[in-house]
Backbone as a chain_set.jsonl record, in Angstrom:
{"seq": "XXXXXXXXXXXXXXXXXXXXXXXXXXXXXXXXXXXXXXXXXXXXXXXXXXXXXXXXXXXXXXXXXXXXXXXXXXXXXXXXXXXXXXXXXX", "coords": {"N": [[21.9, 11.419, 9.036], [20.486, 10.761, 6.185], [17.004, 10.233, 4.638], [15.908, 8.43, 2.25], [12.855, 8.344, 0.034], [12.189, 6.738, -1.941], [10.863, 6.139, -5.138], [7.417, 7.703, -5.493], [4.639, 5.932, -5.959], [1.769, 6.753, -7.1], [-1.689, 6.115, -6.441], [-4.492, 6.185, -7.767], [-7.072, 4.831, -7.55], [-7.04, 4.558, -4.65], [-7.425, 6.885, -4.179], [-10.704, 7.617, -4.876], [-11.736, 5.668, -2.658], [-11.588, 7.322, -0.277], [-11.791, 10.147, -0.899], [-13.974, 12.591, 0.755], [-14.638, 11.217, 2.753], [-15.73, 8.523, 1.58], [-15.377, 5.942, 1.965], [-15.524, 5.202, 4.505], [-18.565, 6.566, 4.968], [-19.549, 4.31, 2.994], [-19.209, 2.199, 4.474], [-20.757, 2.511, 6.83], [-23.163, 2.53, 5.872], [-23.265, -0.312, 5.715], [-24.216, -3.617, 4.901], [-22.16, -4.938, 3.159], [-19.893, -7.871, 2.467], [-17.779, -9.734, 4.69], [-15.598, -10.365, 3.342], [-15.556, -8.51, 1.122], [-15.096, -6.463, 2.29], [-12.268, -6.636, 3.773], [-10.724, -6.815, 1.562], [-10.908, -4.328, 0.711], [-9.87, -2.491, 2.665], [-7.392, -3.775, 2.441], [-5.721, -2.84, 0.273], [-6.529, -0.224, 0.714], [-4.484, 0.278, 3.19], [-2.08, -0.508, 1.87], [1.424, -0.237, 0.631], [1.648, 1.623, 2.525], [2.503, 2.751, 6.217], [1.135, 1.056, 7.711], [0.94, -1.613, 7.01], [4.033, -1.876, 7.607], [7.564, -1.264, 7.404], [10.177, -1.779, 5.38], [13.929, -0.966, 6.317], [16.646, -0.101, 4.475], [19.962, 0.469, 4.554], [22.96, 2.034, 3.798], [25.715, 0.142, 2.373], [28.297, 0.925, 2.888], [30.557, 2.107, 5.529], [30.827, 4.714, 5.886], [28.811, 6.297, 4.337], [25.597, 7.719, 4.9], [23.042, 7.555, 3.67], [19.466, 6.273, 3.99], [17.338, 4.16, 2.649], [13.934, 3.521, 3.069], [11.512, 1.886, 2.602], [8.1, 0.713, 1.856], [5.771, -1.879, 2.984], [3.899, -4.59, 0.631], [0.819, -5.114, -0.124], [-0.473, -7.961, -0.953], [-2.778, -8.25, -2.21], [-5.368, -9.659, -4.877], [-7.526, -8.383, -5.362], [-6.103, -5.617, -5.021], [-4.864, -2.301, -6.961], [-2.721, -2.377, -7.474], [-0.673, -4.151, -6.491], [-2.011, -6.257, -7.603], [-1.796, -6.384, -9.777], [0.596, -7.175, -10.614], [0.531, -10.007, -9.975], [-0.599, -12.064, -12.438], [1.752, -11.47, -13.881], [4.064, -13.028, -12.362], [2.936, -15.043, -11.903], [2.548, -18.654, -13.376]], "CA": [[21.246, 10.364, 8.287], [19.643, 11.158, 5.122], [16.275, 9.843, 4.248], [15.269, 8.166, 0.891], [11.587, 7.522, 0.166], [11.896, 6.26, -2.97], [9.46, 6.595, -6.273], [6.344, 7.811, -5.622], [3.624, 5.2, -6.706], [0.543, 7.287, -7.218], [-2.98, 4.922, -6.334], [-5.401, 6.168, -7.953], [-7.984, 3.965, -6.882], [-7.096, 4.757, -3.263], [-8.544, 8.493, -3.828], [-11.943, 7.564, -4.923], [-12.196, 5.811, -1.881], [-10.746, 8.076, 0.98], [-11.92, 11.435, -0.84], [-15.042, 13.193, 1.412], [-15.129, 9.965, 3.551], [-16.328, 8.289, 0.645], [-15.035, 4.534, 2.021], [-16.51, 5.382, 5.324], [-19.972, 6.696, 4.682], [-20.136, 3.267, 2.51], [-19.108, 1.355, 5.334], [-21.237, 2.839, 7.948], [-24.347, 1.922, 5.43], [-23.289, -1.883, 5.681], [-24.455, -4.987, 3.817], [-20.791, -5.187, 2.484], [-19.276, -8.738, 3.089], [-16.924, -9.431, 5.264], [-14.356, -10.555, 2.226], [-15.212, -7.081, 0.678], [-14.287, -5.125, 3.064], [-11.155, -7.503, 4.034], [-9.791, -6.447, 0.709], [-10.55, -3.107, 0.12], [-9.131, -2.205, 3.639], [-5.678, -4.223, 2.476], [-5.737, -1.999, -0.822], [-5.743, 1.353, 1.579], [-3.26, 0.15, 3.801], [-0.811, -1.065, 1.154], [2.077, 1.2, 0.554], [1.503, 2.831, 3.741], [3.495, 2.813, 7.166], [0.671, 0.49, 8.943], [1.596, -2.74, 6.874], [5.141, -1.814, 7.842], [8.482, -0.454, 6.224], [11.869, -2.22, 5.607], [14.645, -0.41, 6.219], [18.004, -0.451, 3.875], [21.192, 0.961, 4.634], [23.891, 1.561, 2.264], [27.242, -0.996, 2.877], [29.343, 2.049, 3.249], [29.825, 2.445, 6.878], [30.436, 6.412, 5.893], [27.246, 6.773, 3.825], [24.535, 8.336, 5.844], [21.845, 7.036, 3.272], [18.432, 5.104, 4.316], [16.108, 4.114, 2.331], [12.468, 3.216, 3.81], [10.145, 0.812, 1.597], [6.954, 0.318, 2.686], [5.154, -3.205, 2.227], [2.512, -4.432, -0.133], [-0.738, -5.835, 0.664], [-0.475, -8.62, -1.767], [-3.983, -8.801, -2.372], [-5.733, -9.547, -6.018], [-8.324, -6.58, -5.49], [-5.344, -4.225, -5.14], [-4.391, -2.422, -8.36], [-0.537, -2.169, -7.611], [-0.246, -5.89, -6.124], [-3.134, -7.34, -8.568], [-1.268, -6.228, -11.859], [2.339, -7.839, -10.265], [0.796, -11.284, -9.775], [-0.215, -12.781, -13.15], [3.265, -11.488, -14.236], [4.48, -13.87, -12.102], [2.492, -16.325, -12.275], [2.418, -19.31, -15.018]], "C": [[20.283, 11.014, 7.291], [18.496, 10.016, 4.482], [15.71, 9.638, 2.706], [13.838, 7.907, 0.596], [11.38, 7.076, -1.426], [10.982, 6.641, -4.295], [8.077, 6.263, -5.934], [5.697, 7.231, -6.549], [2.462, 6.073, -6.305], [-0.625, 6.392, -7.238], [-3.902, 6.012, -6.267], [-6.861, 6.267, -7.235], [-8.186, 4.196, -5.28], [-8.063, 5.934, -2.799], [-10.258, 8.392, -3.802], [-12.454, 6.398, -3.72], [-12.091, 6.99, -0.335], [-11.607, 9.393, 0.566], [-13.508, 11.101, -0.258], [-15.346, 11.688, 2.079], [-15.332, 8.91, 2.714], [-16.54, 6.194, 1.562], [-15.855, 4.582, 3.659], [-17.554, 5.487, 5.717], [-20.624, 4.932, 4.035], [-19.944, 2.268, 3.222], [-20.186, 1.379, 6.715], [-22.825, 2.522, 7.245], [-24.451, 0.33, 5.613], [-23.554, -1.875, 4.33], [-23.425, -5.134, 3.133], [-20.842, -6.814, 3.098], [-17.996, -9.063, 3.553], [-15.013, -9.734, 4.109], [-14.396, -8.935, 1.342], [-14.822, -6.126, 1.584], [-12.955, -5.72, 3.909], [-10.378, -6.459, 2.462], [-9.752, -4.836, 0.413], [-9.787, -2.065, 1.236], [-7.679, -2.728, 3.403], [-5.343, -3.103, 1.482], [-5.746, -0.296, -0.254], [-4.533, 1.454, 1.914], [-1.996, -0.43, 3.001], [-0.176, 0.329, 0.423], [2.09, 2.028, 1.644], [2.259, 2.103, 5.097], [2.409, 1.41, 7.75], [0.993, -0.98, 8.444], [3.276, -2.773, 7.242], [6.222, -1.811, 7.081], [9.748, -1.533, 6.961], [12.578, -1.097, 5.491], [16.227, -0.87, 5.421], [18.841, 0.377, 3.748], [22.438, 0.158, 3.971], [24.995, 0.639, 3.199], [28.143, -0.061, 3.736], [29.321, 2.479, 4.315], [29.851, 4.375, 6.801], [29.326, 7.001, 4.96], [26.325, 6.873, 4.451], [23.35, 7.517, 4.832], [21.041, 5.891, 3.705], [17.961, 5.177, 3.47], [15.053, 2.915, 2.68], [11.408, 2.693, 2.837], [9.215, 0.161, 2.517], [6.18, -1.455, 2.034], [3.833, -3.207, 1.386], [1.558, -5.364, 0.584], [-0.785, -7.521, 0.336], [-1.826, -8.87, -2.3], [-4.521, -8.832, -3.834], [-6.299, -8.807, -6.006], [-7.307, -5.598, -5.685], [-4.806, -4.082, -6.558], [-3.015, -2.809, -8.589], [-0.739, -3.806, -7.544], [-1.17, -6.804, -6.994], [-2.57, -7.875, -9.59], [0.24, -6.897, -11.5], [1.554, -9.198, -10.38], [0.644, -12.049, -11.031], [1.111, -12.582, -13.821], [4.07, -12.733, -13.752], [4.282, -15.404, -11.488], [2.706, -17.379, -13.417], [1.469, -18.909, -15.605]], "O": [[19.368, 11.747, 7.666], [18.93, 9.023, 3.898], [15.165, 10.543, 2.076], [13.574, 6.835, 1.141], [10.266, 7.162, -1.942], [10.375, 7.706, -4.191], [7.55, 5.152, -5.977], [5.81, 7.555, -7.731], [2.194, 6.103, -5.104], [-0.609, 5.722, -8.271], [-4.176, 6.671, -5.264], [-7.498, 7.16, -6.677], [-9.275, 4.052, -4.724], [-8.878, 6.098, -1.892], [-10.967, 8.932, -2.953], [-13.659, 6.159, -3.798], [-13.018, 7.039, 0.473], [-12.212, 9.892, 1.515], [-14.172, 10.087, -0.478], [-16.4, 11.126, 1.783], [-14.964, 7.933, 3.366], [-17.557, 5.503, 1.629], [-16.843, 3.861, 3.796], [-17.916, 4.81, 6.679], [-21.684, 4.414, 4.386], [-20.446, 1.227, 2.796], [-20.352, 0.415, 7.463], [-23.715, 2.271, 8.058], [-25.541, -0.241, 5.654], [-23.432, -1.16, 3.335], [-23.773, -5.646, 2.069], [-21.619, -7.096, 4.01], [-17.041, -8.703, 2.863], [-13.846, -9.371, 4.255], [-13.367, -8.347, 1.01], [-14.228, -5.068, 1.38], [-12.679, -5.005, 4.872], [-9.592, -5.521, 2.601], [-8.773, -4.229, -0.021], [-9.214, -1.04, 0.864], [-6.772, -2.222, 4.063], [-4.544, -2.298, 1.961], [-5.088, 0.62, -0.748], [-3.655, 2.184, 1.453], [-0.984, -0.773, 3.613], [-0.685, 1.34, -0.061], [2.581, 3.155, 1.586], [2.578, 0.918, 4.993], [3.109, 0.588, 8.34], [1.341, -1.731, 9.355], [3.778, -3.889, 7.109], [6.071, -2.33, 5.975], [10.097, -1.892, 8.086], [12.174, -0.196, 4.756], [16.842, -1.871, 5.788], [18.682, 1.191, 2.838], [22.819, -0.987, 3.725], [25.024, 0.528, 4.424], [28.573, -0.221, 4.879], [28.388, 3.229, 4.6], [29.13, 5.133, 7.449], [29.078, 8.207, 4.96], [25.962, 5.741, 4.77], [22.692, 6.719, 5.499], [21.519, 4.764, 3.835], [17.897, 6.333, 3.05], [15.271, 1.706, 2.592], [10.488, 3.409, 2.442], [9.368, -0.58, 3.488], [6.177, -1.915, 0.892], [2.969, -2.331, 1.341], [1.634, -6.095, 1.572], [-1.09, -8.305, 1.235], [-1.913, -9.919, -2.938], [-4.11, -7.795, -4.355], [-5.849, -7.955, -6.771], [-7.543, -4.7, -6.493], [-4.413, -5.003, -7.274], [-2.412, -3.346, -9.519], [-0.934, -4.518, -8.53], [-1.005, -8.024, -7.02], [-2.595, -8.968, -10.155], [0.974, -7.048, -12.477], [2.18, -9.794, -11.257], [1.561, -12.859, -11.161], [1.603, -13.579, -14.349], [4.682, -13.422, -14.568], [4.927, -16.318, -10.974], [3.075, -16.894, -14.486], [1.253, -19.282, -16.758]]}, "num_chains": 1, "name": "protein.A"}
């Protein structure tokens, strides 16, 4: 079975929180509200294994290929899922 992971989406935004703790230290100060830190915790975890991955296998029962897509957050704070929704919005 050969593994696909698809095109690397690069987030930005994800680094400047994560690098040197950065999202941590500012969490462990408080006074955040609980809607800010609701979203900026979906905006980590989006794209990543813990919102959870579909799996799609080809038709071909002799094609070994998977490919593994991870879910989005949907949230308006997030950059990836923010900039998709007025697109498809009216």
């Amino acid at each position: 079975m050969t593994r696909s992971g698809g095109d690397f989406q690069p987030r930005p935004l994800k680094r400047l929180f994560t690098a040197n703790q950065c999202w941590t230290s500012f969490l462990d100060a408080g006074g955040l509200r609980d809607i800010e830190v609701e979203a900026v915790t979906k905006m980590l975890a989006c794209g990543t294994r813990i919102l959870g991955v579909k799996e799609y296998n080809c038709d071909k029962p002799e094609c070994p290929h998977v490919r593994y897509v991870t879910n989005s957050c949907g949230s308006r704070a997030c950059p990836s899922c923010g900039k998709k929704r007025p697109q498809t919005c009216g």
